[in-house]
PDBQT receptor file of N, H, CA, C and O in Angstrom, charges set to zero:
ATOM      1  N   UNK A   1      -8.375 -14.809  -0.985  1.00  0.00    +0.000 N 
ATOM      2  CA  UNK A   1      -7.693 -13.528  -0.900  1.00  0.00    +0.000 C 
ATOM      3  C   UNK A   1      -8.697 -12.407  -1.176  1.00  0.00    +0.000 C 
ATOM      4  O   UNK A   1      -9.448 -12.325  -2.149  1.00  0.00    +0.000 OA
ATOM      5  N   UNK A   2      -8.617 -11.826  -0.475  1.00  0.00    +0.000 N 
ATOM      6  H   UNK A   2      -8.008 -11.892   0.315  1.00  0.00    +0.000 HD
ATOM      7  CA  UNK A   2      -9.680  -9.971  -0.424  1.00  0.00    +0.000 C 
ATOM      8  C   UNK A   2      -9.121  -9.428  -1.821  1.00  0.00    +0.000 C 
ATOM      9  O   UNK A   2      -7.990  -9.452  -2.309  1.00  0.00    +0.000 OA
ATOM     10  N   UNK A   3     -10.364  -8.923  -2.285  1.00  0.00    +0.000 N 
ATOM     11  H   UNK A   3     -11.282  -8.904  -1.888  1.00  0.00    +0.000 HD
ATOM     12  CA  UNK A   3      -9.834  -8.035  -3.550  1.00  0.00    +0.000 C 
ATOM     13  C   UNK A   3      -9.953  -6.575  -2.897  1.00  0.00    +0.000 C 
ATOM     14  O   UNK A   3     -10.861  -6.506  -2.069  1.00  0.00    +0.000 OA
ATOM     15  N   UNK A   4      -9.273  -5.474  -3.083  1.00  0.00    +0.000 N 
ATOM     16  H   UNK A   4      -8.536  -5.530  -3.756  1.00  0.00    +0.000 HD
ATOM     17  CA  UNK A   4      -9.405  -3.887  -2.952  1.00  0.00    +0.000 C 
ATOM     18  C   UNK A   4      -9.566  -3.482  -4.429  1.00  0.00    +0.000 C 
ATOM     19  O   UNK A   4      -9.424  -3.948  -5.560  1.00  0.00    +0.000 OA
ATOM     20  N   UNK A   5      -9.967  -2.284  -3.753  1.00  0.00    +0.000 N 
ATOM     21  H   UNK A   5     -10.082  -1.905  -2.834  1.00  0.00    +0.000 HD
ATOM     22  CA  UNK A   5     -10.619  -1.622  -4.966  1.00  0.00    +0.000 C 
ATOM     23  C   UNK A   5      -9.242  -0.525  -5.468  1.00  0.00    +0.000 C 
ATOM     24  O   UNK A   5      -8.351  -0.320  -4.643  1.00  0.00    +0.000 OA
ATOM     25  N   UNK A   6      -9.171   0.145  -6.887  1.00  0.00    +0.000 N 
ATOM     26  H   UNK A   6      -9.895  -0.021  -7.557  1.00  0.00    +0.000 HD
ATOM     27  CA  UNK A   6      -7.845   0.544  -7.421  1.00  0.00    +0.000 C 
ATOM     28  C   UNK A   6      -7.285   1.452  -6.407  1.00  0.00    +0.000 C 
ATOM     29  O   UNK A   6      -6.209   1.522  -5.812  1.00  0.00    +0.000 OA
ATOM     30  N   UNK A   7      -8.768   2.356  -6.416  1.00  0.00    +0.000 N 
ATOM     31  H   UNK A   7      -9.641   2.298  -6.899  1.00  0.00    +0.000 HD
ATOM     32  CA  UNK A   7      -9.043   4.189  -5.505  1.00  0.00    +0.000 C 
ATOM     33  C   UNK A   7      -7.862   3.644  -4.330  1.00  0.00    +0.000 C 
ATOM     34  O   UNK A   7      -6.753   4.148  -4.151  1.00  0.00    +0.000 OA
ATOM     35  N   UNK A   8      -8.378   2.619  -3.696  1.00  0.00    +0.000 N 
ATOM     36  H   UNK A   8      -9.279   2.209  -3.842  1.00  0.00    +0.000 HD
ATOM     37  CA  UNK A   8      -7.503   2.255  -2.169  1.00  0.00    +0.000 C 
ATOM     38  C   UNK A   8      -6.120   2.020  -2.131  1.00  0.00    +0.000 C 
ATOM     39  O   UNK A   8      -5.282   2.553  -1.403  1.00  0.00    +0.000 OA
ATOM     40  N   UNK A   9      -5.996   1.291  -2.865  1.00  0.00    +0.000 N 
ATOM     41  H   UNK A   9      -6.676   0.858  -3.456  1.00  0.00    +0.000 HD
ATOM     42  CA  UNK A   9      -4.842   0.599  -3.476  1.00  0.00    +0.000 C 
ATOM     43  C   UNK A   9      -3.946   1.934  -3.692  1.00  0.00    +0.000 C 
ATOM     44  O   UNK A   9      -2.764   1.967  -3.351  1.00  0.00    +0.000 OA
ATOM     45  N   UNK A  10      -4.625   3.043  -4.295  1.00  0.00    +0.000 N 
ATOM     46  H   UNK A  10      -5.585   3.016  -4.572  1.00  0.00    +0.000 HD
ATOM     47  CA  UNK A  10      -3.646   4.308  -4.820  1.00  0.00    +0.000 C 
ATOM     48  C   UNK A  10      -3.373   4.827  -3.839  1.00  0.00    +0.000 C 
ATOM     49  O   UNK A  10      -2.319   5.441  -3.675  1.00  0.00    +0.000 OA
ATOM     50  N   UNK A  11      -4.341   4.678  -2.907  1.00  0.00    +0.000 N 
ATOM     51  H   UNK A  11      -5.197   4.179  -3.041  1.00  0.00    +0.000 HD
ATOM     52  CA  UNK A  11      -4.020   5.770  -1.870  1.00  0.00    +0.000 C 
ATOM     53  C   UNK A  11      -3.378   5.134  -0.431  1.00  0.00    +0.000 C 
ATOM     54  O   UNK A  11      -3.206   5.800   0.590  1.00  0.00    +0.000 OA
ATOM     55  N   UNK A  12      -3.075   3.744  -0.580  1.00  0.00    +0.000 N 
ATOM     56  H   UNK A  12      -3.215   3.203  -1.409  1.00  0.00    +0.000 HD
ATOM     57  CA  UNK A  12      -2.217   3.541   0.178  1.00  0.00    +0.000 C 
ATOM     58  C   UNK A  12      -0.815   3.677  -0.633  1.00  0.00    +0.000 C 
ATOM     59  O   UNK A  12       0.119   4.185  -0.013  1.00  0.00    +0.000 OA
ATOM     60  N   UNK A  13      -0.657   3.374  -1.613  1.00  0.00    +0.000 N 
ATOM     61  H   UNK A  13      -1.416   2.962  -2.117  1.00  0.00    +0.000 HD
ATOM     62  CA  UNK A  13       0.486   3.758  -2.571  1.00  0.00    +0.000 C 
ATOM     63  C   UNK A  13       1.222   4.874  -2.115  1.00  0.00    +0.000 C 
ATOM     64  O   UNK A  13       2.378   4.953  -1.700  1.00  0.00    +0.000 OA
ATOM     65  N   UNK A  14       0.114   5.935  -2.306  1.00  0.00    +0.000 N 
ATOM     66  H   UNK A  14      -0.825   5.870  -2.643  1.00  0.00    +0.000 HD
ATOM     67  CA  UNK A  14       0.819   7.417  -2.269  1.00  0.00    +0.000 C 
ATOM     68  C   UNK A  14       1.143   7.799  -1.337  1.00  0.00    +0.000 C 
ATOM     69  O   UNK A  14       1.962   8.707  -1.192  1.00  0.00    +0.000 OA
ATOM     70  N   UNK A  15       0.221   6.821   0.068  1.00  0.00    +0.000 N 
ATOM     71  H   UNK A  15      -0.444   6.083  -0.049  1.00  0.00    +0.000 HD
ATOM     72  CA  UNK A  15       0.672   7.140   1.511  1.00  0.00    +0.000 C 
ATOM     73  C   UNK A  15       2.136   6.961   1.696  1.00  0.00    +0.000 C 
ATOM     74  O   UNK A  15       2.827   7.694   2.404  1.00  0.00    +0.000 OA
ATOM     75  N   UNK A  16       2.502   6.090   1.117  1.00  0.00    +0.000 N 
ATOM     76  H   UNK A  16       1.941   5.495   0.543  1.00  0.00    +0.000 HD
ATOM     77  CA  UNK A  16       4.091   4.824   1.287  1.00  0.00    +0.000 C 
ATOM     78  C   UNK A  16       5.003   5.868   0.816  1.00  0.00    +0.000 C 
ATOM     79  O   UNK A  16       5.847   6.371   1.559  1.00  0.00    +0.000 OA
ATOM     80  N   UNK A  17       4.807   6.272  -0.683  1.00  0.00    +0.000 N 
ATOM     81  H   UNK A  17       4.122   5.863  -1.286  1.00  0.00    +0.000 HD
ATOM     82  CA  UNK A  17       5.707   6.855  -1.467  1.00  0.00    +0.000 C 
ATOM     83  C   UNK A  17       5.686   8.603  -1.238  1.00  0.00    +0.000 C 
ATOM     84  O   UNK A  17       6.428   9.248  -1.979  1.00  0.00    +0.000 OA
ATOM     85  N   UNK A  18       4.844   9.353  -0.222  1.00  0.00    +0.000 N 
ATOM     86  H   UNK A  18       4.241   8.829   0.380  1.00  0.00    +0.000 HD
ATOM     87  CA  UNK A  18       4.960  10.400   0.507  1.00  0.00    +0.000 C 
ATOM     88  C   UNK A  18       5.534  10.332   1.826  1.00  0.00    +0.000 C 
ATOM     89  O   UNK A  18       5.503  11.195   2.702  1.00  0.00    +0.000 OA
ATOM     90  N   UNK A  19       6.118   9.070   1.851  1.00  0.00    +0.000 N 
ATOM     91  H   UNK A  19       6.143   8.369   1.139  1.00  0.00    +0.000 HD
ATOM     92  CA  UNK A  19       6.812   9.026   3.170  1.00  0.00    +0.000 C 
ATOM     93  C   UNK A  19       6.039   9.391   4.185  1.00  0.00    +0.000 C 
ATOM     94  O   UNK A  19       6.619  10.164   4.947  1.00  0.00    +0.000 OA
ATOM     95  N   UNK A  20       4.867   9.107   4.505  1.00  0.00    +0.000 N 
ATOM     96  H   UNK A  20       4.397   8.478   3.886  1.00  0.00    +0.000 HD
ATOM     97  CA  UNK A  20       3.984   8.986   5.571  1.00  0.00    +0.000 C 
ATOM     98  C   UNK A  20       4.172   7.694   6.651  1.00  0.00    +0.000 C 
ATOM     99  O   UNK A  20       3.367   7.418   7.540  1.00  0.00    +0.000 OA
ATOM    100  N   UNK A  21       5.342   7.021   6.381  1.00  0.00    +0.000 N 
ATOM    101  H   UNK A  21       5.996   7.246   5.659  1.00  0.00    +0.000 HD
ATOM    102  CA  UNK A  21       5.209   5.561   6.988  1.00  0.00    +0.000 C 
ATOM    103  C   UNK A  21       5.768   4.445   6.265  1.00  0.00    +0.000 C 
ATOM    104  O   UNK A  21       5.562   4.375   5.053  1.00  0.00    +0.000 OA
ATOM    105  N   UNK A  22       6.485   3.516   6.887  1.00  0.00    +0.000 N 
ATOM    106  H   UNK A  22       6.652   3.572   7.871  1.00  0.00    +0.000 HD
ATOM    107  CA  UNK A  22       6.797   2.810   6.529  1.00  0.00    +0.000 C 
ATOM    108  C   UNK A  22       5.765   1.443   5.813  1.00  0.00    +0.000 C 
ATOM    109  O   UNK A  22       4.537   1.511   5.761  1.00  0.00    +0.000 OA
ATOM    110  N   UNK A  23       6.427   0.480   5.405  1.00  0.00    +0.000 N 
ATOM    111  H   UNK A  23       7.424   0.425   5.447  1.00  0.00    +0.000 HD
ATOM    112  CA  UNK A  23       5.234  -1.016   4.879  1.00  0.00    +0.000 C 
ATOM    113  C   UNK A  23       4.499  -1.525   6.324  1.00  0.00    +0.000 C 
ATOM    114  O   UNK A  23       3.320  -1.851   6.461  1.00  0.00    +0.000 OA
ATOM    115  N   UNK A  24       5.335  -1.500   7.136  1.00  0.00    +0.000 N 
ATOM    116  H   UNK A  24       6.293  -1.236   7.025  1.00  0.00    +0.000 HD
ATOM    117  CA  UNK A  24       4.317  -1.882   8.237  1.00  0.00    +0.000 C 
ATOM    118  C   UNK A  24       3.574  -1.115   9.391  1.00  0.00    +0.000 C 
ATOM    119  O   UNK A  24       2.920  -1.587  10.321  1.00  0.00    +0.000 OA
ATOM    120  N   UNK A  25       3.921   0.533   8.999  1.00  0.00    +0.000 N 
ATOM    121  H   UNK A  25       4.452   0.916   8.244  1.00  0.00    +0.000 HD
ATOM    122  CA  UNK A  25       3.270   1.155  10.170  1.00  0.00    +0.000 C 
ATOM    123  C   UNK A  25       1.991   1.199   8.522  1.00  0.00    +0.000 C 
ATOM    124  O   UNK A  25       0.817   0.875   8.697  1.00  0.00    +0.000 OA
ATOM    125  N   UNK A  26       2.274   1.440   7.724  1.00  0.00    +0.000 N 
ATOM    126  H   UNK A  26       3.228   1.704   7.582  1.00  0.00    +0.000 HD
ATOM    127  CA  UNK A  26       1.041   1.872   6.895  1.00  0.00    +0.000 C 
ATOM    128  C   UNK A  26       0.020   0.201   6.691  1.00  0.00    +0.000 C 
ATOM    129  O   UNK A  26      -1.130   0.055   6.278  1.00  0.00    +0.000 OA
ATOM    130  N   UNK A  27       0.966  -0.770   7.148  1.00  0.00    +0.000 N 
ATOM    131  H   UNK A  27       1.901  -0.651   7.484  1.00  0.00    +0.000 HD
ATOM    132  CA  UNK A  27      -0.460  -2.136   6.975  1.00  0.00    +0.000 C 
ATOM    133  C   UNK A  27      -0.871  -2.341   8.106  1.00  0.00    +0.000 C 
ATOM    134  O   UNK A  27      -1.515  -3.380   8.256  1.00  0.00    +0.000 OA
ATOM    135  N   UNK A  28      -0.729  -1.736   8.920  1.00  0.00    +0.000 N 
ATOM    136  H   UNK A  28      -0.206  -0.893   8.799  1.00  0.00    +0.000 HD
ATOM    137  CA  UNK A  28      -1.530  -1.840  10.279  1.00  0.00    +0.000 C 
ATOM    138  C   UNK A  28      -2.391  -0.594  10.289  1.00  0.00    +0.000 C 
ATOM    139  O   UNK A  28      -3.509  -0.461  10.786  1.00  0.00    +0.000 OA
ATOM    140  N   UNK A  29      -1.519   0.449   9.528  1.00  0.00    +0.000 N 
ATOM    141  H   UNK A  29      -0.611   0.341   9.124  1.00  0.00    +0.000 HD
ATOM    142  CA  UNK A  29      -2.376   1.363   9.562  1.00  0.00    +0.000 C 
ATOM    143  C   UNK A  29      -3.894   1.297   8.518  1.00  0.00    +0.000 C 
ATOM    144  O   UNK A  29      -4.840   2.046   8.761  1.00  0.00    +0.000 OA
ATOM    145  N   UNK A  30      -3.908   0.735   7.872  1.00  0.00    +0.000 N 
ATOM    146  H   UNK A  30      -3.140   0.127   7.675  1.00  0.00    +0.000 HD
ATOM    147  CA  UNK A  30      -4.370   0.659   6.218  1.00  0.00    +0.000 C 
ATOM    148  C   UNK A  30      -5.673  -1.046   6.486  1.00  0.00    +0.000 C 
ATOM    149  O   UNK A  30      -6.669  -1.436   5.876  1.00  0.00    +0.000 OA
ATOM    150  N   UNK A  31      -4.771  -1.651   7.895  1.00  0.00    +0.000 N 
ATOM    151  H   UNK A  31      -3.962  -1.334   8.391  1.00  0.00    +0.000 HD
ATOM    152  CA  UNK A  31      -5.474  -3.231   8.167  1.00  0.00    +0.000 C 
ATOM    153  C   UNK A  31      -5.174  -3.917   6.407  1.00  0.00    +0.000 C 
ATOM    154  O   UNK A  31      -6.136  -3.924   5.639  1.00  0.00    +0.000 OA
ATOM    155  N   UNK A  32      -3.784  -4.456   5.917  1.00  0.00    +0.000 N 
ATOM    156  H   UNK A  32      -3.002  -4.450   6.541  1.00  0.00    +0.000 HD
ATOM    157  CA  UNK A  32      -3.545  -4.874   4.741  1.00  0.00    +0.000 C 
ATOM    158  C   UNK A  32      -1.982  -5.413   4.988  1.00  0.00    +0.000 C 
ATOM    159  O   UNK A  32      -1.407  -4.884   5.939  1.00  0.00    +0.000 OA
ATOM    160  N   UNK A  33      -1.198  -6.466   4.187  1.00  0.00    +0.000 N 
ATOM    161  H   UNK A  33      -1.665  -6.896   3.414  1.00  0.00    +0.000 HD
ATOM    162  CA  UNK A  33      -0.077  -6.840   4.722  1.00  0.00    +0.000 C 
ATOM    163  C   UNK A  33       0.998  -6.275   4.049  1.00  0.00    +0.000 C 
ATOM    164  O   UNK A  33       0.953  -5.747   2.938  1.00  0.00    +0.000 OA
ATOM    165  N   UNK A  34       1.816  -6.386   4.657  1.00  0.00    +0.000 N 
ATOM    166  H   UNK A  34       1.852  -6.814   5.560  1.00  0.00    +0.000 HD
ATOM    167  CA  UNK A  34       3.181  -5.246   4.185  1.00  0.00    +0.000 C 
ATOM    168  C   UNK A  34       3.512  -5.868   2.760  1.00  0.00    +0.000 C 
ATOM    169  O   UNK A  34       3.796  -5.223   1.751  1.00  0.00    +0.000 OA
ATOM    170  N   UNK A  35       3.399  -7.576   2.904  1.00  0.00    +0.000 N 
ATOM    171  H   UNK A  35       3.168  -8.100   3.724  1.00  0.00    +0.000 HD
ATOM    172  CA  UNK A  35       3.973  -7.820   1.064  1.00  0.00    +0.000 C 
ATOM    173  C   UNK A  35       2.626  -7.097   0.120  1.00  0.00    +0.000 C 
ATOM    174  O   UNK A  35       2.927  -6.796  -1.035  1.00  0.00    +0.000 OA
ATOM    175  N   UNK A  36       1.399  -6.857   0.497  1.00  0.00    +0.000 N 
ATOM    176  H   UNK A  36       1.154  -7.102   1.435  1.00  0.00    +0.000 HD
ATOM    177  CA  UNK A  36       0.466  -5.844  -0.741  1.00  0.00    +0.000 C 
ATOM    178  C   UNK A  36       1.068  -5.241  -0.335  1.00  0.00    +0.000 C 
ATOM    179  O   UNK A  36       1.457  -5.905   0.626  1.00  0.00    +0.000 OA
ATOM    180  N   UNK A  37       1.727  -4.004  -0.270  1.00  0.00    +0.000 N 
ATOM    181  H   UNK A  37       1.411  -3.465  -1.050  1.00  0.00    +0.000 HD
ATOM    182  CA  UNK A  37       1.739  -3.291  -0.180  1.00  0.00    +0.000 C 
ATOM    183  C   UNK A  37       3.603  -2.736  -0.873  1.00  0.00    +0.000 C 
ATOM    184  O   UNK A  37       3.834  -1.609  -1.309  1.00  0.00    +0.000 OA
ATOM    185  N   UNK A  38       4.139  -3.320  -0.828  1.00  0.00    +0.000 N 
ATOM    186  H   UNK A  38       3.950  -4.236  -0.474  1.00  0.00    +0.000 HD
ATOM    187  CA  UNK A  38       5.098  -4.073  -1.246  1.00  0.00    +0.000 C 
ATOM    188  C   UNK A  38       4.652  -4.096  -3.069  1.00  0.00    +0.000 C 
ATOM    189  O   UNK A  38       4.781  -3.480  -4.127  1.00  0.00    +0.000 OA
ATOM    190  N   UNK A  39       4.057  -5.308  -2.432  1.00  0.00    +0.000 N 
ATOM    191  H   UNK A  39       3.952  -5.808  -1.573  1.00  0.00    +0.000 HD
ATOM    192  CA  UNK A  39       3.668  -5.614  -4.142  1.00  0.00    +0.000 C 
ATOM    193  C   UNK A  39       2.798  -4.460  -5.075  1.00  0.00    +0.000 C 
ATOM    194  O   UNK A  39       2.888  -4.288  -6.290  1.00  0.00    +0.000 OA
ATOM    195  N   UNK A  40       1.785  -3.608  -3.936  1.00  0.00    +0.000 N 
ATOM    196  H   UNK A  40       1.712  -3.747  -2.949  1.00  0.00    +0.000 HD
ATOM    197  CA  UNK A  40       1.532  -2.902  -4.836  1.00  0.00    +0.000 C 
ATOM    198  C   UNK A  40       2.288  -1.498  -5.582  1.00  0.00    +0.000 C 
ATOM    199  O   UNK A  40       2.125  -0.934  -6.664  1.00  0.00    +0.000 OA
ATOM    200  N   UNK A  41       3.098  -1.291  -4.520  1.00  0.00    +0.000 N 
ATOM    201  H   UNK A  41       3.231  -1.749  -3.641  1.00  0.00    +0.000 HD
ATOM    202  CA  UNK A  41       4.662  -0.351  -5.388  1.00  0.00    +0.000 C 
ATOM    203  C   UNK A  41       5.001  -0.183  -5.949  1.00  0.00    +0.000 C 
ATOM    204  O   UNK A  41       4.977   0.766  -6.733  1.00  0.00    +0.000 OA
ATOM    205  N   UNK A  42       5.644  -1.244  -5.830  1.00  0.00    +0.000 N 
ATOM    206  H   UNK A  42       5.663  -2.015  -5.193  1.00  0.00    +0.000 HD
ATOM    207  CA  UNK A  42       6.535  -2.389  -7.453  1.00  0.00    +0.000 C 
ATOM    208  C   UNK A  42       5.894  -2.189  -8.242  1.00  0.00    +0.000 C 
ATOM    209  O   UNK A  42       6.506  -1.856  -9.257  1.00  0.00    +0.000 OA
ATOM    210  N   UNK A  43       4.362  -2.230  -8.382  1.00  0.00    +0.000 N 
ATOM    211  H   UNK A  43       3.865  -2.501  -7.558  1.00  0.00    +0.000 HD
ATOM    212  CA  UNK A  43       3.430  -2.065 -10.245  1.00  0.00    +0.000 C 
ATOM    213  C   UNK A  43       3.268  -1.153 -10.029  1.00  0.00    +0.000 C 
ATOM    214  O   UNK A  43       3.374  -0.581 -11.114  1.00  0.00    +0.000 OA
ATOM    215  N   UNK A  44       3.028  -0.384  -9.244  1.00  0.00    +0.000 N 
ATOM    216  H   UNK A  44       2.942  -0.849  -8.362  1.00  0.00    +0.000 HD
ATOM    217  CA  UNK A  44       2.652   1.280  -9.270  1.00  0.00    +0.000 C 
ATOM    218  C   UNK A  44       4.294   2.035 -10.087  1.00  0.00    +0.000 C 
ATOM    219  O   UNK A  44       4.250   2.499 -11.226  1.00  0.00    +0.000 OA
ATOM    220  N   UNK A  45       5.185   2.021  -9.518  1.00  0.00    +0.000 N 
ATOM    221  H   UNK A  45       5.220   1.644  -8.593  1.00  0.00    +0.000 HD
ATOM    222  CA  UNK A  45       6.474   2.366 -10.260  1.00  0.00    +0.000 C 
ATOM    223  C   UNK A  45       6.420   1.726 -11.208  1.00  0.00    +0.000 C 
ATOM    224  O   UNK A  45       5.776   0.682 -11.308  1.00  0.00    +0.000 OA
ATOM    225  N   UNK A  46       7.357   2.449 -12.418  1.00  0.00    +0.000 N 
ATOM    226  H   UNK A  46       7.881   3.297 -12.337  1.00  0.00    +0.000 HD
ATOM    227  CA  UNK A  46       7.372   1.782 -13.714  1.00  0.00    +0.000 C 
ATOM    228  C   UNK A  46       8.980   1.411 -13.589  1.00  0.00    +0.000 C 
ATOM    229  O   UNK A  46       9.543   0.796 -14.494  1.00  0.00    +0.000 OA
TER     230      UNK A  46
């Protein structure tokens, strides 16, 4: 499994949660799969 770095990780976060796109226009957009992205949410929200 690929590790990303936090910086990326945030800033696909903030892409998601600014409503820029959904989990799968942003993991195609981002080249990453909709469950990271998913998963990274979920820990990003408290």
């Amino acid at each position: 499994m690929r590790k990303y770095e936090t910086e990326f990780k945030l800033k696909v976060v903030k892409s998601f949660l600014n409503g820029d796109g959904g989990a799968k226009l942003l993991a195609r957009q981002w080249s990453v799969t909709e469950e990271q992205i998913r998963t990274w949410v979920r820990h990003y929200r408290p």
